[in-house]
Structures are given as structure tokens and as C-alpha cells.
N, C-alpha and C positions, 0 to 999 in steps of 0.2 A: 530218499532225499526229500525235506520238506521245506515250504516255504512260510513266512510269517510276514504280515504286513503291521509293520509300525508306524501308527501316525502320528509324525511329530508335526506333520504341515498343518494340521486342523489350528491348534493350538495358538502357533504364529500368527496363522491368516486371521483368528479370531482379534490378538491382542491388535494387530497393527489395523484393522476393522473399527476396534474399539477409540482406538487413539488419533484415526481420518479423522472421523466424523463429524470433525468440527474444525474448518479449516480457519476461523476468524484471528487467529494470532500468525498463521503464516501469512493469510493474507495483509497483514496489519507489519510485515517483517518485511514483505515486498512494495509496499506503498513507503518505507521507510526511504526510499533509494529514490522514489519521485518526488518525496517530500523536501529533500536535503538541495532536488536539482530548484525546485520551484523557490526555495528560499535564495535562492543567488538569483531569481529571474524578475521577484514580485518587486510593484514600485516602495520604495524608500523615501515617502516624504515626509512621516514623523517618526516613521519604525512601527507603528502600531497594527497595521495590518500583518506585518509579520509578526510580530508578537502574539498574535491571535492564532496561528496556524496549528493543526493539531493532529495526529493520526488515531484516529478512534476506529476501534472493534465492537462489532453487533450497531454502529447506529442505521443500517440498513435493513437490519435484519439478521437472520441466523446466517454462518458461515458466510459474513461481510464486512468491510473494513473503508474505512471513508476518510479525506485527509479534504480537513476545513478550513476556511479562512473567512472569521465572522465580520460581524461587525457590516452597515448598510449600504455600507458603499463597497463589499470586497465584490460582488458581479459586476457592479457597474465597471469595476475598474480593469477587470478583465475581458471584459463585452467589448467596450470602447475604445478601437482602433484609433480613434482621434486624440484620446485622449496624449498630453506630453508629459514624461517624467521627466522632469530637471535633477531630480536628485538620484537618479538611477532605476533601474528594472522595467520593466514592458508590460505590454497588455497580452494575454491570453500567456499567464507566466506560468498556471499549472497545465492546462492542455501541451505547452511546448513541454514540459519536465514530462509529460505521459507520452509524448511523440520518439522525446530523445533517448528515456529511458526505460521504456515501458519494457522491453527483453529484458534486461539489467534487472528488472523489479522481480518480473517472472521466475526468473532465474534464482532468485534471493527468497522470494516463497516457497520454490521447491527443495533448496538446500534445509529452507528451514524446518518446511514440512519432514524430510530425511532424518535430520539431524533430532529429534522430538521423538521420532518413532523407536 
């Protein structure tokens, strides 16, 4: 009686190895979920800040994902607890979207990352 060892795990572990290794599109799949809650949170007084919002891959660097809102006054208007929106949404509108949905996002990265490999 003899035995024979088949590796078919090398092969696998290599390809899903090859296809980690760059997590910037899952990460960029998981900011999509905080991105969606911070646009129902940001202030509304011409629309333009929201209009400016964006989820971008690599501007951090390799395997990173970043969700912006340009334009010179979008920290100020998140910094500034004082500040009053009359026309709707709050101050620190993406920090709350990262508080409320940050599992939810995590959660959406690793589906994504699964589903890719």
C-alpha cells in the first residue's frame, strides 16, 4: 500500500496570494457605505459640498481608499460645532457616518474582497 501527496493547495494559496495584495478596491467598496450615510448628514446650503464628495482608491497610498469633500470651507464646516445649518445636515457629518457605519463598511470590504477572489 502506497501513498501519494497531491498539492493542489499550493496553487490556490498562490492565486488568492496574487489577487490580496492589493486591497485598494475593497477598501474603496467599504467607504462606499459611509460615503452614502455622510451624504444624508453633510450641510445643504447650495448643494455644492455635496456635490464635491468622492470615494477615491490609492490617494493615500498603496492598498488605501479615501472619501473627500473638497472645496475650502468642507473642514471648516465640519470642525465647527457652532456652526447652524438652516437648510439641513450637521457638523462632523462624515466622522458620525464612520461612527454609525464603520462595521457595516468593514463588513462590505470583506464581502468584497471574497467575492473578487
Amino acid at each position: 500500500m502506497g501513498m501519494t501527496w497531491e498539492d493542489t493547495l499550493s496553487a490556490g494559496l498562490e492565486r488568492v496570494a496574487s489577487r490580496a495584495f492589493d486591497l485598494s478596491q475593497d477598501a474603496a467598496a467599504g467607504l462606499e457605505v459611509i460615503y452614502e450615510e455622510s451624504q444624508k448628514r453633510v450641510p445643504k446650503e447650495s448643494g455644492h459640498l455635496a456635490e464635491t464628495a468622492m470615494v477615491q482608491s490609492y490617494r493615500g497610498g498603496k492598498n488605501t481608499a479615501t472619501i473627500t469633500y473638497d472645496g475650502p470651507y468642507a473642514r471648516w464646516i465640519h470642525e465647527h460645532l457652532h456652526f447652524k445649518h438652516p437648510h439641513g445636515g450637521e457638523t462632523k457629518f462624515l466622522e458620525t457616518a464612520m461612527l454609525l457605519k464603520g462595521k457595516e463598511a468593514i463588513n462590505e470590504a470583506g464581502k468584497h474582497f471574497w467575492e473578487r477572489l
